[in-house]
N, C-alpha and C positions, 0 to 999 in steps of 0.2 A: 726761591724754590723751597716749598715745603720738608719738612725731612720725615720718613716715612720708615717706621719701627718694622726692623726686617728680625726675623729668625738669624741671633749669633753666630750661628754655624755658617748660614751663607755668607754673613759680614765678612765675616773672618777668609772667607774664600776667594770672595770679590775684591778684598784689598789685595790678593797677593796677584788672583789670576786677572782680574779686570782690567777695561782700559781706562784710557784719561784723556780727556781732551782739556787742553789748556787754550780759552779763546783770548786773546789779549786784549787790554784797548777798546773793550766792547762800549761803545755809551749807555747811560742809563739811563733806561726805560725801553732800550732795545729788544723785540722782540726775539725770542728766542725759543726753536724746539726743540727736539730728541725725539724719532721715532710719532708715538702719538699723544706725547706731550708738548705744552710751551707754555710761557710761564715771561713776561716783561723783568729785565734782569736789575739787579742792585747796583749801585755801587763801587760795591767791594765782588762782583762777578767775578771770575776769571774763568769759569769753566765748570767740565764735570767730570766725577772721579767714579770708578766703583762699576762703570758701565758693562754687561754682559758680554764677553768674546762673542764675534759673529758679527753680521750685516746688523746698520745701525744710519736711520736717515735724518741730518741735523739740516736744518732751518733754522731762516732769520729774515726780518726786515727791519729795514729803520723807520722810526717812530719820530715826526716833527712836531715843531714846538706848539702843535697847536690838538697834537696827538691822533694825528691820523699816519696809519701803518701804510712802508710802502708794499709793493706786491711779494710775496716769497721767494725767497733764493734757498736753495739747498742743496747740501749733496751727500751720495752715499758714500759709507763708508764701511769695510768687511777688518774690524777690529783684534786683533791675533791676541793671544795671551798677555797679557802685562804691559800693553802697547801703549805711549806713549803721542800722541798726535798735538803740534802748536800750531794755532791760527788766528793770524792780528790783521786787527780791524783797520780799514784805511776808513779814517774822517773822510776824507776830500770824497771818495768814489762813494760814500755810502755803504762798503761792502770788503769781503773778504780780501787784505791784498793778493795781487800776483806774483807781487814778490816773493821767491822761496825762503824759506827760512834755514840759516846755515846750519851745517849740522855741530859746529859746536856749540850752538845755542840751544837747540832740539837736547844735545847732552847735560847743557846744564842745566835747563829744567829740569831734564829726568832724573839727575841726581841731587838737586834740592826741591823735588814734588814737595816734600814736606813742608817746607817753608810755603806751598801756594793752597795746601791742605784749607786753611780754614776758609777760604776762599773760594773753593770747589764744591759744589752743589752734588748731592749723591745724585745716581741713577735712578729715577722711580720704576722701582724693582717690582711695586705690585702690577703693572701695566705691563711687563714683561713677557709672560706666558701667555699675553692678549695678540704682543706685536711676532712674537715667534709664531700663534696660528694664522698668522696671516701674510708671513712669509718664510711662512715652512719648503717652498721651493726655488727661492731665490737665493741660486747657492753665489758664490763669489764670482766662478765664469760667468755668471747669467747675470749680475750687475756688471761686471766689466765690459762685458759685450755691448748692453745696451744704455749706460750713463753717456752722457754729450762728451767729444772729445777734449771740452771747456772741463770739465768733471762738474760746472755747475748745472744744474736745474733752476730755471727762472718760472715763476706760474706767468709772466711776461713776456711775450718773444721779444728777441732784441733782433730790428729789420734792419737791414744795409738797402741800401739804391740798386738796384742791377742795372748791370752798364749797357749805354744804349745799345739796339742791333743795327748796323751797316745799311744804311741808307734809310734808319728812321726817323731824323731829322726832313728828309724832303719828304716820307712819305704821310705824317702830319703837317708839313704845310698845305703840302695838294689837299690832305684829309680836311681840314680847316676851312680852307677855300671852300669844298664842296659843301658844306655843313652852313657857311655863312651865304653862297648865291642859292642852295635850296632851302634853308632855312628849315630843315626835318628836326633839327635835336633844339631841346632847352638849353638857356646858358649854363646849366647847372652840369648836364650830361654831358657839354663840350667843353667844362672846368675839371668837372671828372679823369675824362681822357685826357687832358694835360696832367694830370696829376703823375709823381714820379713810381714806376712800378716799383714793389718794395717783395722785400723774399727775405725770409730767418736768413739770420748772418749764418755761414757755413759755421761747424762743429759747436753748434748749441741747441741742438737739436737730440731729443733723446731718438736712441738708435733703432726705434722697433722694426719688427720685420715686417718688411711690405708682402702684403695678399699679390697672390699671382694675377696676372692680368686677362691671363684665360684660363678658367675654370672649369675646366673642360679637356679630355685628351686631345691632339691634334689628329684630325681624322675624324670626330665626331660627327654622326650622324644629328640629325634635327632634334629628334628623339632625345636622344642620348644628352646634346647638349641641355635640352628641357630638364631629365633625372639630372644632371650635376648642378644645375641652380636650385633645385628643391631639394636635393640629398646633398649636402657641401662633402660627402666624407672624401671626394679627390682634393677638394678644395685642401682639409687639412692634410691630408697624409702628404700633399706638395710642401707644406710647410716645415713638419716633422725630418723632410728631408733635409732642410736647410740646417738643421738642429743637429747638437751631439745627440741628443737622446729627445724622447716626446716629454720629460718633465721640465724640460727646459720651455717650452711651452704653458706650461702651469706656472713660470715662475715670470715669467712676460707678464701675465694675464695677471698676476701678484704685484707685479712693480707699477704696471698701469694703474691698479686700483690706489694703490700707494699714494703716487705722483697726483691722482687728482683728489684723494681724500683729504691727504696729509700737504702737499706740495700746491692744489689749486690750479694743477695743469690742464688746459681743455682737451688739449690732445691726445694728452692719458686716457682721459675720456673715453674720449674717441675712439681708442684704440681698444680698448676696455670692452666699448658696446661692439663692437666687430667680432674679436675674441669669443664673449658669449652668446652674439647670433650665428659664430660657427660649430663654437661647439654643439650647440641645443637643435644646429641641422642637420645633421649627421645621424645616419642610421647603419649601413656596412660598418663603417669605420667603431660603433659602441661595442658591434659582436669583435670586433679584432682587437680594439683596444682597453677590455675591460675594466685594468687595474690605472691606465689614464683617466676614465670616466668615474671611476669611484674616487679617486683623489681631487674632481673637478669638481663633483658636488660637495663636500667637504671645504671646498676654498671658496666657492660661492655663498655658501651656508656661513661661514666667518666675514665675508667680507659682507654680507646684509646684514649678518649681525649689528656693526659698525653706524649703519646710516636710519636716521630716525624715520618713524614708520610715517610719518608725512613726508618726504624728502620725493618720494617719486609721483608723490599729487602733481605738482606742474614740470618735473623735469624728466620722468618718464611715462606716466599714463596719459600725458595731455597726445603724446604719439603711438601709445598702445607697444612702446618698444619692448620692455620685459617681460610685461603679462605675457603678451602675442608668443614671445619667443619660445616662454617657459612654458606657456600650455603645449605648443607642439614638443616640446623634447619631454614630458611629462605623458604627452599623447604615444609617441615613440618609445617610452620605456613600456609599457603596456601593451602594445602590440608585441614586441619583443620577450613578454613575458618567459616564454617556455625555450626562450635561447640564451637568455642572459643568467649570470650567476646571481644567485636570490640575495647576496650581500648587496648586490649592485641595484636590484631592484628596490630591497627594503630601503635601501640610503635614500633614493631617488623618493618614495614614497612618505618617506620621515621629512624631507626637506618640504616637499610638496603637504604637507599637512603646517610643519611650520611656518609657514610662507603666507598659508591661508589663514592662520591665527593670529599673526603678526602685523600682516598689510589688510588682511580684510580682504584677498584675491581665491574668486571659487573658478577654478579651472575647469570644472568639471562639466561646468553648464554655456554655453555656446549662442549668444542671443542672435538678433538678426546680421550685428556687423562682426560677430564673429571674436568678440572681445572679451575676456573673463569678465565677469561682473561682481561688484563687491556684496558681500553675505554679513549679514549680521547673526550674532547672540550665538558666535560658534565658539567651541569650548575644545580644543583639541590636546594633544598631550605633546612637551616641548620635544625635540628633535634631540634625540642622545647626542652627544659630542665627543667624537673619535680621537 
C-alpha cells in the first residue's frame, strides 16, 4: 500500500480519532480493499490504521498460485472513534474466519497497536472525500438494515439445494415417462429438468427492499391503473412508507451502487437500475418531494462520475435503459418548470448538460425509436459540485 503525504494536522487527528483494522494471517498476494481502493498485500500486511470514523466497505479475495483472483467477499463496517476491529484469515476456507475473536485478544491488540504499527498500511485519505460523496446517505441504520444476516457480501451467490416438494418424486417419473413415449423435449431439456433446483442460501442475501407487487391503489380503475405504471410516484411513496425517513431511500440506491461498483454484485445492480427508473418516473411525487429529488441528482451525478464514459456502450445503451430513463425525468423536470424550486430545476439542468459532455448523450432530440442520440464536437461547462 502506497503511503500518501496528508496535511499534519489531519495526521495527527486521524492517529488519535481514527479506526484500525487489524487483518491477521492474510496471505500474500491476497487481494485486498478499503472503500474504493485495493491494492494485492505484502508480506509483512497486517492491516490498516488511520482509517476515517464512519461507514467503511472492506473487500478481499484469494489469489492462486497461478494468480487468478477468486470472486469478492466484503463487508461493511460503521467505524466509531478510535475503534479498534481484529479479523483472521482461515487458510483452509479461503476467507474471513467465523470464528469470533475473544475479547481479551481484541484488548491486547488494542493495547500493543504499537507493536503492529509498522505493519499497518495508512488509510488512503485522498480518495476519502470521493467515498464520503457517494455515500453521503448511507447512515449506520441504513447499512444495518440492509447488509446480509452473514454480515458478508459475496459478488458470488453461495446456492443450497431446496428440499424436494411432496409428491415430486412421482410427479417427475410420470413427467419422464410422458417426455420419453412422446418424445417432444431434447435430451438436453429432459437433463435440464432433472437438474437440482438451487436458491441463495438463506441470510446472504443483501436485504434490499422489495417494490410493491401492485402498483397501483386497490380499487383502481383501468385508467388509473395505466397513470400509476407511467407516473410511479404511488409506486415510491409505498416505499417511503416502509422507511424511517425518504433519505433512507437515497442511501439504498447508494449502497446498491456501492455493492456493484466496488463489491461486483449483479444484484446491486439490479436493484440500482430499478431504484433510478423509479425515481426518473415520477412526476406528483418531485412537486412533494422537492429536497428528496435535489439530493437524488447530486447522488447520481457522483455516482456517474465513478464509471468510465465507455462503460454504458454495451451494458447500458445496447438496451436504451438510462438514456431512455433520464430523458423522461429530464422531459418531466421541464414541464414542471413553473412548480418546482429553481434550485431543483437548475441541478437537474447542470446534470443534464454534464451528462451530455461526458457520455456524448443529446436528450434533447428524439429520432424515430425514440432514443437520445449521441452528438458530437459539444463543449459544455462541468456541473458545479454541491
Amino acid at each position: 500500500m502506497a503511503e500518501v503525504d496528508i496535511d499534519p494536522e489531519i495526521t495527527r487527528r486521524l492517529l488519535i480519532e481514527g479506526g484500525t483494522l487489524v487483518f491477521l494471517n492474510v496471505p500474500t498476494g491476497t487481494e485486498f480493499g478499503i472503500d474504493l481502493n485495493s491494492w494485492n498485500v505484502g508480506e509483512k500486511f497486517k492491516g490498516v490504521k488511520m482509517i476515517p470514523p464512519g461507514l467503511h466497505y472492506i473487500t478481499y479475495g484469494a489469489v492462486g498460485k497461478l494468480g487468478d483472483t477468486a470472486p469478492k467477499t466484503g463487508f461493511f463496517h460503521y467505524f466509531n472513534r478510535g475503534e479498534v476491529v481484529v479479523k483472521k484469515w482461515d487458510q483452509r476456507m479461503e476467507d474471513i474466519s467465523d470464528e469470533p475473536i475473544p475479547d481479551e485478544e481484541v484488548e491486547r491488540i488494542r493495547s500493543n497497536k504499537m507493536d503492529l504499527d509498522k505493519n499497518l498500511g495508512h488509510y488512503p485519505y485522498d480518495s476519502w472525500k470521493k467515498w464520503i460523496s457517494m455515500t453521503s446517505h448511507i447512515t449506520e441504520p441504513v447499512m444495518k438494515r440492509l447488509v446480509p444476516l452473514s454480515n458478508k457480501i459475496c459478488a458470488v451467490s453461495e446456492l443450497v439445494v431446496d428440499p424436494p416438494c411432496a409428491g415430486e418424486v412421482a410427479q417427475t417419473s410420470t413427467h419422464d415417462n410422458s417426455l420419453v413415449l412422446q418424445q417432444e423435449k431434447t435430451t438436453l431439456s429432459i437433463a435440464e429438468q432433472r437438474l437440482p433446483k438451487m436458491s441463495q442460501k438463506p441470510g446472504t442475501e443483501i436485504r434490499f427492499t422489495k417494490f410493491p407487487e401492485k402498483r397501483y391503489p386497490v380499487g383502481s380503475t383501468a385508467a388509473q391503473i395505466s397513470h400509476h405504471h407511467i407516473d410511479m410516484s404511488y409506486t415510491l411513496e409505498q416505499m417511503v412508507t416502509l422507511l424511517d425517513n425518504q433519505e433512507q431511500l437515497l442511501g439504498e440506491l447508494q449502497m446498491a451502487f456501492v455493492c456493484f461498483l466496488v463489491g461486483q454484485v449483479y444484484d446491486a445492480w439490479e436493484q440500482w437500475k430499478q431504484l433510478v427508473h423509479l425515481f426518473c418516473s415520477c412526476r406528483d411525487v418531485i412537486l412533494a418531494r422537492q429536497s428528496l429529488y435535489a439530493a437524488f441528482i447530486s447522488t447520481l451525478y457522483f455516482q456517474l462520475g465513478e464509471i468510465p464514459s465507455d462503460f454504458f456502450v454495451d451494458i447500458v445503451t445496447r438496451n436504451n435503459f438510462l438514456t431512455s430513463t433520464l430523458q423522461t425525468f429530464f422531459s418531466t423536470l421541464e414541464d414542471l418548470e413553473d412548480q418546482i424550486s429553481p434550485q431543483v430545476l437548475e441541478r437537474g439542468r447542470k446534470f443534464k448538460a454534464h451528462l451530455t459532455k461526458k457520455f456524448k448523450w443529446d436528450f434533447d432530440v428524439e429520432p424515430d425509436d425514440c432514443a437520445p442520440v449521441v452528438v458530437e464536437g459539444v463543449d459544455l461547462g462541468t456541473m458545479e459540485t454541491e
